[in-house]
C-alpha positions as CSV (number, residue, x, y, z in Angstrom):
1,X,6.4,23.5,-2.6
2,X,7.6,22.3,-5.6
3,X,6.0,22.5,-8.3
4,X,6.2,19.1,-10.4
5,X,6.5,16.1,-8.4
6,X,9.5,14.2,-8.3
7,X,10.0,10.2,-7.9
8,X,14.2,9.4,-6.3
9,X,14.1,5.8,-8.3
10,X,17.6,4.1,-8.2
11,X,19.7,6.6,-7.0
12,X,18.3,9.4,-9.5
13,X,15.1,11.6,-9.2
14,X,12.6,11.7,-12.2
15,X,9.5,13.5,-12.8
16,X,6.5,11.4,-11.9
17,X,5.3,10.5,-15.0
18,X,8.6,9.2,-15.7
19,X,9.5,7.0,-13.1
20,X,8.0,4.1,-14.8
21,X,8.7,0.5,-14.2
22,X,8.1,-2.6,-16.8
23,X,5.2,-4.8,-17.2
24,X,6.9,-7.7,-16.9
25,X,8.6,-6.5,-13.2
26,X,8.2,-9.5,-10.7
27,X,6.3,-7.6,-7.7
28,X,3.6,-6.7,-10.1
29,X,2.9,-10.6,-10.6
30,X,3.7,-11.8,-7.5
31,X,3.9,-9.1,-4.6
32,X,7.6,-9.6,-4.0
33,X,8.4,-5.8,-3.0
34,X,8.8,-4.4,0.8
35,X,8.0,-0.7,1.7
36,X,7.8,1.5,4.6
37,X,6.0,4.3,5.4
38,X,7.6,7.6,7.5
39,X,6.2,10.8,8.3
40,X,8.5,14.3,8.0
41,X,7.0,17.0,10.4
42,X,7.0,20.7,10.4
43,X,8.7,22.1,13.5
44,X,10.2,25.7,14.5
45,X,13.8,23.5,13.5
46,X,12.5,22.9,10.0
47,X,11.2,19.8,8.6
48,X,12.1,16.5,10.7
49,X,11.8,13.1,10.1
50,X,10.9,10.9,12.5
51,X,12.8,8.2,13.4
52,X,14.5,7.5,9.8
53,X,17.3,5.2,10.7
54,X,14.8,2.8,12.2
55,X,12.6,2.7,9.7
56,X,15.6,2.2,7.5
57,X,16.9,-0.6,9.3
58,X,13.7,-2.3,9.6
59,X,13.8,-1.7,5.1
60,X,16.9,-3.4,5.0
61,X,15.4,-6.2,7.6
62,X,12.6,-6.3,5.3
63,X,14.3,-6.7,2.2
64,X,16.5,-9.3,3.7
65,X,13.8,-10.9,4.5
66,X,12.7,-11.6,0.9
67,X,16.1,-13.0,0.0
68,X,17.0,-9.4,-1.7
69,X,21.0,-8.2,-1.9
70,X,19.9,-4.5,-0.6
71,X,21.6,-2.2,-3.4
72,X,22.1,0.9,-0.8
73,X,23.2,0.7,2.8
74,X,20.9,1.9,5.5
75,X,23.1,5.0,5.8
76,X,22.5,5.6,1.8
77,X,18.9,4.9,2.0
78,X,18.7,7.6,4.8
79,X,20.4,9.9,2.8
80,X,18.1,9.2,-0.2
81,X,15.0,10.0,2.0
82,X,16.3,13.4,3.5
83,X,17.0,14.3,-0.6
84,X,13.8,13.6,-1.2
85,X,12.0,15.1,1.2
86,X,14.3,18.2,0.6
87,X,13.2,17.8,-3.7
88,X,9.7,17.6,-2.6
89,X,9.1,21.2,-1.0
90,X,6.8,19.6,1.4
91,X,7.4,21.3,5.0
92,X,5.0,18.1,5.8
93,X,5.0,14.7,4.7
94,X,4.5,10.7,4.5
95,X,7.1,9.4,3.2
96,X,6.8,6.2,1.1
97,X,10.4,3.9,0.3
98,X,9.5,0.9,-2.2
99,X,11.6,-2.0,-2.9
100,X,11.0,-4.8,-5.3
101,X,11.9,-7.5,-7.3
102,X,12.1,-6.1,-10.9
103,X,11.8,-7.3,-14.6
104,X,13.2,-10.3,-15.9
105,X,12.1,-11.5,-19.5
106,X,10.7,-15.1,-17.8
107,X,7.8,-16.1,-15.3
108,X,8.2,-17.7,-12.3
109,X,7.4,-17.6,-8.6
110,X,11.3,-17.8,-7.5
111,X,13.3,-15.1,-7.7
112,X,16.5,-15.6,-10.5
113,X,19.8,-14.4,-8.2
114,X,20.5,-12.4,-10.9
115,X,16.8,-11.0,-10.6
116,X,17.4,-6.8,-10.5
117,X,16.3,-4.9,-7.4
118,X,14.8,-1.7,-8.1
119,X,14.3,0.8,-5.2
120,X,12.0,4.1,-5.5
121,X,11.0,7.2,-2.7
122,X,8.1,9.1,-3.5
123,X,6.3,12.0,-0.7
124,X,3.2,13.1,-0.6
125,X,1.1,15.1,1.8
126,X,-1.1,13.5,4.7
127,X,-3.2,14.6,7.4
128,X,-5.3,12.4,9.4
129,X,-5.5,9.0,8.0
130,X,-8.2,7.8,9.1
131,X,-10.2,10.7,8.9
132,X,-12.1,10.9,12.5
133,X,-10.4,12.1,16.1
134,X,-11.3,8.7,17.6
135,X,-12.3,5.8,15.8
136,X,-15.4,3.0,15.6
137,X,-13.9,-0.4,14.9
138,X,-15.2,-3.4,13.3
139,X,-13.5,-7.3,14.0
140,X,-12.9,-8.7,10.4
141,X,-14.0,-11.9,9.5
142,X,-10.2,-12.4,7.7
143,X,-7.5,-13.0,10.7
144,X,-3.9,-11.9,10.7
145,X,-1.7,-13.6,8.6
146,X,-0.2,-16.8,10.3
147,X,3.3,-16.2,11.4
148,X,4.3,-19.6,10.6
149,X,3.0,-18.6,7.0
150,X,5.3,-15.7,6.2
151,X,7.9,-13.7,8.2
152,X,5.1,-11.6,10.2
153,X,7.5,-8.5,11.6
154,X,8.9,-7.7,7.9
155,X,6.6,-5.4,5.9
156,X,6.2,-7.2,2.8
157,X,3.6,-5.7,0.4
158,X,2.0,-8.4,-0.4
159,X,0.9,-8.7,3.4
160,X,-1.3,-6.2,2.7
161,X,-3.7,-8.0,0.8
162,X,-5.0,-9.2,3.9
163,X,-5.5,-5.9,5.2
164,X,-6.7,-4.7,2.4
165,X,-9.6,-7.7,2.4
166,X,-10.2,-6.5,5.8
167,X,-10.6,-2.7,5.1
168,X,-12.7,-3.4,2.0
169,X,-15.5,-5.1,4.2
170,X,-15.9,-1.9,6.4
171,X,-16.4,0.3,3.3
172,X,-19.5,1.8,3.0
173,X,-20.4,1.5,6.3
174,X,-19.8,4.2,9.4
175,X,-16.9,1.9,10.8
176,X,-12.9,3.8,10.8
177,X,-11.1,0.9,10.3
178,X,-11.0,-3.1,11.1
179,X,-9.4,-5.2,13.8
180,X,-7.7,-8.5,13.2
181,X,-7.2,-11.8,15.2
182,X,-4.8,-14.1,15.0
183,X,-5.6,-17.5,14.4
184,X,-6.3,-18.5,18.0
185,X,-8.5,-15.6,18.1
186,X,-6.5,-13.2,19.9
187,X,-6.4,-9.7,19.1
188,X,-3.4,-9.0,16.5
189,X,-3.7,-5.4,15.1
190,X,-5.7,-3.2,13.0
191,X,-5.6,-3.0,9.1
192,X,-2.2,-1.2,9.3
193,X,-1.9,0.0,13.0
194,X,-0.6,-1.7,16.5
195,X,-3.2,-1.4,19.2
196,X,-3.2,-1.0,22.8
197,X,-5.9,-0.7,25.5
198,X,-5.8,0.6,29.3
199,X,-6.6,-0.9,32.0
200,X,-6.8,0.4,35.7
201,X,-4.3,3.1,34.4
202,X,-1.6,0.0,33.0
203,X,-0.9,-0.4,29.6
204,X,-1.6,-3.4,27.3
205,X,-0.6,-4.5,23.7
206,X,0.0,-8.0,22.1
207,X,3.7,-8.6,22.1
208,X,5.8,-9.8,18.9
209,X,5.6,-12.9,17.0
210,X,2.0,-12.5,14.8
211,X,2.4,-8.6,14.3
212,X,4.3,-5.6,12.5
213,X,7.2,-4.5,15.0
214,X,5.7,-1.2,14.9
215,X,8.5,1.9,15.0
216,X,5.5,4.1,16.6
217,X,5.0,0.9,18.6
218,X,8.1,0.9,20.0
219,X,7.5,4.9,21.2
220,X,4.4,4.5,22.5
221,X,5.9,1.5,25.0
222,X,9.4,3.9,25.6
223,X,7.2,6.7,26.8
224,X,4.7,4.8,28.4
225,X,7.6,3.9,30.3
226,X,8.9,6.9,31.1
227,X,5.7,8.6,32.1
228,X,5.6,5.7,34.8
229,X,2.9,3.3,33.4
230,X,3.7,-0.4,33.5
231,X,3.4,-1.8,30.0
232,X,2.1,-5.3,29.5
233,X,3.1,-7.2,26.5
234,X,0.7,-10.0,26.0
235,X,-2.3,-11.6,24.4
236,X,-5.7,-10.7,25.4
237,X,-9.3,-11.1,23.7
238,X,-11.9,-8.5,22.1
239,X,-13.8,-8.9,25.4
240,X,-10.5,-6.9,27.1
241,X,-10.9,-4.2,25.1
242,X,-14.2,-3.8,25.5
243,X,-13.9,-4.2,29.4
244,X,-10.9,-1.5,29.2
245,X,-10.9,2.0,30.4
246,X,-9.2,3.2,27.0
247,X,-8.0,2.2,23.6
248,X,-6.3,3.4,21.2
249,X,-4.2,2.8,17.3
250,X,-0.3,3.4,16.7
251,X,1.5,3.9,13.4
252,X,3.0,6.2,11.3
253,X,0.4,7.2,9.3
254,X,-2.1,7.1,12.7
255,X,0.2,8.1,14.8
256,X,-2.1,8.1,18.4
257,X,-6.0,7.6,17.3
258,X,-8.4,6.8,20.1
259,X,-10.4,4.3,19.8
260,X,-14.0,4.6,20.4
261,X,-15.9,1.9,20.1
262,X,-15.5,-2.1,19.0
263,X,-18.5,-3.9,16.9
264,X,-20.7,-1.0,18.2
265,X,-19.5,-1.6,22.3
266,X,-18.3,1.3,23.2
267,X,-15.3,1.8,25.0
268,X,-15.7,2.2,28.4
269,X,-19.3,2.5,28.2
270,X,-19.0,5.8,26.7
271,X,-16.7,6.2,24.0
272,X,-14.7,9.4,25.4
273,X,-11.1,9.5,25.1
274,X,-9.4,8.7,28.1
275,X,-6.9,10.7,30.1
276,X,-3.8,8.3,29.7
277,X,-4.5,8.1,25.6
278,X,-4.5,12.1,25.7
279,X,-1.3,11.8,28.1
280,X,0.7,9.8,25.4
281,X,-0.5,11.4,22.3
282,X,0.5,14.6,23.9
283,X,4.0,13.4,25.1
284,X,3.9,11.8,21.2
285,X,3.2,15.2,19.3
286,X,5.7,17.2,21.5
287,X,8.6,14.5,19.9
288,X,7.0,14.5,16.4
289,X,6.8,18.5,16.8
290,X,10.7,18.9,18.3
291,X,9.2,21.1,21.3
292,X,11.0,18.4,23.4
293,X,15.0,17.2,22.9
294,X,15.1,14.4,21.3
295,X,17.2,12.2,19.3
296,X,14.0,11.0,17.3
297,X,14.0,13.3,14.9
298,X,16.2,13.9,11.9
299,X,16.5,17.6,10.5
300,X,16.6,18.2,6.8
């Protein structure tokens, strides 16, 4: 592993401590940046990152989506990750790509179209995120932002205020994570993770339009598929998930985290991990490991 840490910011790498940006940069005021996050796994193949182009293409999406001229094709951007994870040393990693609106020597909400876009890739190590092997789950009092508000499937930064609101009413307390609803009270999504639950051996999740189009979303529904479970895309209550046979969190930094209980109801009655949750997670962690073929990975 390397021993200094090194920061790729447009198009060249810098030490940490000198990647710096100005005071005066527009996201800092205003939140006006887009990120992802993407994990790089050790396998007997070497390092591999899962699923890069799509998280690249859902960058560019997301930059688009904040009315930003993206400076480096998705193919560049790809390119910039794998040469940073290769910099970093790291046989391991989560990998964090930052865009944003940069400095201009004015104020204002709107973006000039001059305004400069600066990009940056930083890794670091991570293990389990959020730090138990199934989780206990609190309903936040703050719901999902509305989707008529914002555009809901890009991952804007400064989306995550409401998460973070969320996450900082379960501190303290023995509760993993929080659950959002929507504004009609469905059940959105956790603070930065898609859910699912199971039901009579079928699989549920709340479909597009008021959540992140999760990447690890999106593989949890293909090998759902696979296996033979029919996968349901629609909108369902608390009360569902509490009358399920299993639940459990998707993303890239949770990857496949049981759930184990909701406002103190456990799951199930008991709490256990159920036998289609282990069934995906293992058919997950054979991809993410490269013990079975498949085009998910990219090799650095």
């Amino acid at each position: 592993m390397s021993e200094q840490t090194y920061i790729w910011q447009n198009g060249q790498f810098f030490e940490k401590e000198k990647a710096v940006i100005s005071v005066m940069t527009h996201a800092l005021h205003y939140g006006s940046a887009v990120f992802e996050g993407i994990r790089a796994y050790k396998t007997s193949k070497g390092t591999a990152i899962f699923k890069l182009k799509e998280h690249m293409q859902r960058f560019d999406y997301s930059m688009k989506a904040l009315g930003m001229k993206p400076p480096y094709t998705v193919d560049e951007m790809c390119q910039a990750v794998i040469d940073t994870v290769k910099k970093s040393g790291l046989d391991s990693c989560y990998i964090r790509p930052l865009a944003f609106y940069g400095n201009t020597e004015s104020v204002g909400v709107l973006p000039k179209p001059e305004h400069p876009i600066e990009v940056i890739i930083w890794c670091l190590p991570m293990g389990r995120y959020l730090g138990a092997e199934s989780v206990d789950v609190m309903v936040s009092q703050y719901i999902r932002i509305h989707p008529k508000s914002t555009v809901c499937d890009a991952k804007i930064s400064g989306h995550y205020v409401n998460s973070m609101l969320a996450s900082m009413q379960i501190r303290g307390t023995h509760y993993h994570e929080a659950l959002l609803l929507d504004a009609d009270g469905n059940v959105a999504e956790g603070a930065a993770q898609n859910i699912f639950y199971v039901k009579a051996n079928e699989i549920f999740t709340t479909p597009l339009g008021t959540i992140l189009d999760g990447i690890t979303r999106r593989v949890v529904i293909q090998i759902a598929k696979e296996q033979g479970y029919k996968v349901h895309e629609i909108y369902f209550k608390v009360a569902d998930i509490l009358q399920a046979d299993e639940a459990f969190f998707s993303g890239t930094a949770a990857e496949i985290t049981p759930i184990r209980s909701v406002d103190d109801q456990k799951i199930a009655g008991h709490g256990e991990t159920g036998e289609v949750t282990k069934h995906i997670k293992k058919c997950f962690a054979e991809i993410t490991q490269g013990i079975v073929a498949s085009d998910a990975l990219t090799y650095v």
